[in-house]
C-alpha positions as CSV (number, residue, x, y, z in Angstrom):
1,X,29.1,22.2,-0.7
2,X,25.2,21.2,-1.0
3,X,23.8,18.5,1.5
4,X,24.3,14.9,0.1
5,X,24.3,11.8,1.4
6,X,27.7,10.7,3.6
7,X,28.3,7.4,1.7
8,X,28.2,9.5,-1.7
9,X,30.8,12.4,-0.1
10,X,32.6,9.6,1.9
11,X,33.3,7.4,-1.5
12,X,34.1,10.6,-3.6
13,X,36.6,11.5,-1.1
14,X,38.3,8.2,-1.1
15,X,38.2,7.9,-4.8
16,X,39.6,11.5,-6.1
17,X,42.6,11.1,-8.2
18,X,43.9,13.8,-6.0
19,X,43.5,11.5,-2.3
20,X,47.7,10.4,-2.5
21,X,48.5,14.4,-2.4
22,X,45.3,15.8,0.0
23,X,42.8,13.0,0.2
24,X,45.2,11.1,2.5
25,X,45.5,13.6,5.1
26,X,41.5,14.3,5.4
27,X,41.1,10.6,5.0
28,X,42.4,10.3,8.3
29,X,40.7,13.5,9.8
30,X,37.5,11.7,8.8
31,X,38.4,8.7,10.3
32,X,39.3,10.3,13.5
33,X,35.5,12.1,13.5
34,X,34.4,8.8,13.0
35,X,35.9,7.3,16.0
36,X,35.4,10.8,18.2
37,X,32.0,11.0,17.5
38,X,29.1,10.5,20.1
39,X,26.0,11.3,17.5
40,X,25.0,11.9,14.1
41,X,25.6,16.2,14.1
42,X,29.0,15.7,15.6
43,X,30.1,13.3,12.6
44,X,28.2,15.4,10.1
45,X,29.5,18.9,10.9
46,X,33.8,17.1,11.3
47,X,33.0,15.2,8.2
48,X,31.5,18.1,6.2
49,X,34.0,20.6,7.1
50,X,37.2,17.8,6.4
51,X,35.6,17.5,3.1
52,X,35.0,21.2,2.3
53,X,38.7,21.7,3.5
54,X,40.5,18.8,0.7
55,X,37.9,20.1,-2.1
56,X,39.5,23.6,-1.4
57,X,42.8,22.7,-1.5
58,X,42.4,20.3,-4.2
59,X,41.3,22.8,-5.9
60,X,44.7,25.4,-5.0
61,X,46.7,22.8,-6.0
62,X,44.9,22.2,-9.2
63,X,44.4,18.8,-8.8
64,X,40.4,18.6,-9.0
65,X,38.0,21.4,-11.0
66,X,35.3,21.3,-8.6
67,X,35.5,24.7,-7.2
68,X,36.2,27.5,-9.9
69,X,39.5,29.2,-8.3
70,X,40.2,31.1,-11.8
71,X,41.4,34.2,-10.5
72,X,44.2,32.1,-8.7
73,X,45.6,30.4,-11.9
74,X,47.5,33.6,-12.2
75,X,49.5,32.7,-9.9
76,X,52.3,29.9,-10.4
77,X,52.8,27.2,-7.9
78,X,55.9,26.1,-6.1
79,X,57.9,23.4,-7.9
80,X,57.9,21.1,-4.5
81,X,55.5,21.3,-2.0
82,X,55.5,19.0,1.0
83,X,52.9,17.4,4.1
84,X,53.4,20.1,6.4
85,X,52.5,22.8,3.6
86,X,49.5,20.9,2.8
87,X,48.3,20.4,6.2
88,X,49.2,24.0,7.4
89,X,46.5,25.2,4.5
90,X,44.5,22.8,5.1
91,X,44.1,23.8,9.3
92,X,44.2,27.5,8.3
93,X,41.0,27.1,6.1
94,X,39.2,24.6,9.0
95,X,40.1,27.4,11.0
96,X,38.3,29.9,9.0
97,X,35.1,27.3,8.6
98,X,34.9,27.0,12.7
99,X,35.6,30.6,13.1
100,X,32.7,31.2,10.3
101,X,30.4,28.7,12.1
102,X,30.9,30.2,15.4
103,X,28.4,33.2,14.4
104,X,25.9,30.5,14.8
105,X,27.3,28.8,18.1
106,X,23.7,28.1,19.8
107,X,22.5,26.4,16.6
108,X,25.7,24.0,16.6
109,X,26.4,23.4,20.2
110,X,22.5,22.5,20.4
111,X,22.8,20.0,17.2
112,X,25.9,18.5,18.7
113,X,24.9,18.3,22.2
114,X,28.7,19.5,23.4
115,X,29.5,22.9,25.6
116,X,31.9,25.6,24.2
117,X,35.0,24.3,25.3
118,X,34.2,20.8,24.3
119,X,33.7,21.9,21.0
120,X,37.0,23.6,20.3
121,X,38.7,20.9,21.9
122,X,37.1,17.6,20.2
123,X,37.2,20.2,16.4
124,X,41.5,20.3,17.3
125,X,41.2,16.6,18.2
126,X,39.8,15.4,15.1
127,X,41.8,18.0,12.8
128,X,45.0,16.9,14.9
129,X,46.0,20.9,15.5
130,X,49.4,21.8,16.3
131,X,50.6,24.4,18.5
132,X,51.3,26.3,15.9
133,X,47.7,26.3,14.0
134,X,46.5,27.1,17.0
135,X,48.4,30.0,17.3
136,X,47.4,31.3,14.0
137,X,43.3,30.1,15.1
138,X,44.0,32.4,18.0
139,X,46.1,35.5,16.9
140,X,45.7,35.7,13.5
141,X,42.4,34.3,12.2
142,X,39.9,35.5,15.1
143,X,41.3,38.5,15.7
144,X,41.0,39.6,12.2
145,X,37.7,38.2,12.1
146,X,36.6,40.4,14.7
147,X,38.1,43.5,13.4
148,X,37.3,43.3,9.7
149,X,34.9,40.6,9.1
150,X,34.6,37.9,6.8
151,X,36.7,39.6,4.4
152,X,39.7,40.1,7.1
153,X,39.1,36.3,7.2
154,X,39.8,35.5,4.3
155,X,43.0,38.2,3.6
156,X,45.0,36.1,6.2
157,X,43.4,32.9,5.3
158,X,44.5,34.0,1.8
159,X,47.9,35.1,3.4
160,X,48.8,31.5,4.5
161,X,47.4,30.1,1.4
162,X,50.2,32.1,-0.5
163,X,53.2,31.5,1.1
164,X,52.9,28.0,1.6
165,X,51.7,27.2,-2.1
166,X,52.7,29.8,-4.3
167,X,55.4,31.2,-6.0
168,X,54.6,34.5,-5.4
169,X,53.5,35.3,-1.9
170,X,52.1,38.5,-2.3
171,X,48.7,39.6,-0.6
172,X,45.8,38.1,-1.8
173,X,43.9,40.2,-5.2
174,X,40.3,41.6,-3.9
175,X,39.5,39.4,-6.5
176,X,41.1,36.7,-5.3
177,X,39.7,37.4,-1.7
178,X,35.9,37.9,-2.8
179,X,36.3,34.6,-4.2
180,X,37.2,32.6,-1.1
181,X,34.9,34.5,0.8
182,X,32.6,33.1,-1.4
183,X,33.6,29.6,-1.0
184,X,34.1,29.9,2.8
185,X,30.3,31.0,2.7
186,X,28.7,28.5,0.6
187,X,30.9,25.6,3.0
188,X,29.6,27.0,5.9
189,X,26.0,27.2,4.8
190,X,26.0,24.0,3.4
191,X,27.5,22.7,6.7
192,X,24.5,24.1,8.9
193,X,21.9,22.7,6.6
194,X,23.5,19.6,6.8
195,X,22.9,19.7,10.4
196,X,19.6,20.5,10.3
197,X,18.6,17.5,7.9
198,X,17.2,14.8,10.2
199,X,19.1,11.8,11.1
200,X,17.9,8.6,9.4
């Protein structure tokens, strides 16, 4: 996701023909960063992530071709799927963003002026984190993070992507994995530039 301006992102978002299935659950995460935030890098890097997250699963869902997901079309999507399906991907892959940008903690505690803790606790705040997406931040997603790297990442991000989405919940392709990781990379990169661009 390349560095733009927040009124451009902030009207796309708003205006997708996708916002009544996912743009109305990160509509309200960015209005919560909104109101949580106490500078310019706090709103940037909550508002950046929320909309790398809905572009993602826009994109899983097939309801936007911004992000080329081919290797997934393979795959057939469940007939019905409901709020808490949609919100449970969209945590899991906020979860792999912050887990992502934590490699570069210095750099973003620094721009946002918050310690450790506050960080974590104001990013479950504004993403409204359940017990249960915490669970899977804490067990599942760091810990394979820190035994197998990004691409561990992204198998049980992939993991949680499947069963909630997809017909067939089989592990994720290497295909299909190199391609998130891919995603997941460009977000994250395009989140730490955007916090190095200087406020106007």
């Amino acid at each position: 996701m390349p560095p733009i301006t927040m009124i451009e992102k902030l009207l796309a978002t708003f205006n997708n023909p996708y916002k009544r299935h996912v743009g109305k659950h990160t509509r309200k995460f960015n209005l919560r960063a909104i109101q949580k935030a106490k500078n310019e890098s706090q709103k940037r890097l909550w508002l950046s992530a929320s909309i790398a997250s809905e572009e993602l699963v826009a994109a899983l869902l097939q309801l936007n071709s911004k992000i080329n997901l081919e290797p997934f079309n393979k795959r057939l999507l469940k007939e019905a799927i409901d709020k808490k399906q949609v919100l449970a991907v969209l945590r899991a892959y906020l979860s792999a963003v912050v887990v992502l940008i934590s490699t570069y903690k210095d750099t973003v505690l620094t721009s946002t002026a918050l310690t450790e803790q506050n960080f974590l606790q104001a990013w479950c705040w504004v993403f409204e984190y359940q017990p249960e997406d915490m669970k899977i931040f804490d067990e599942i997603l760091l810990t394979a993070y820190s035994q197998f790297g990004t691409i561990g990442l992204m198998k049980e991000t992939g993991k949680i992507m499947a069963d909630n989405f997809y017909q067939e919940t089989s592990e994720l392709t290497s295909e299909e994995i190199t391609v998130l990781e891919g995603i997941l990379l460009n977000d994250v990169s395009g989140i730490l530039q955007y916090l190095k661009q200087p406020s106007k």
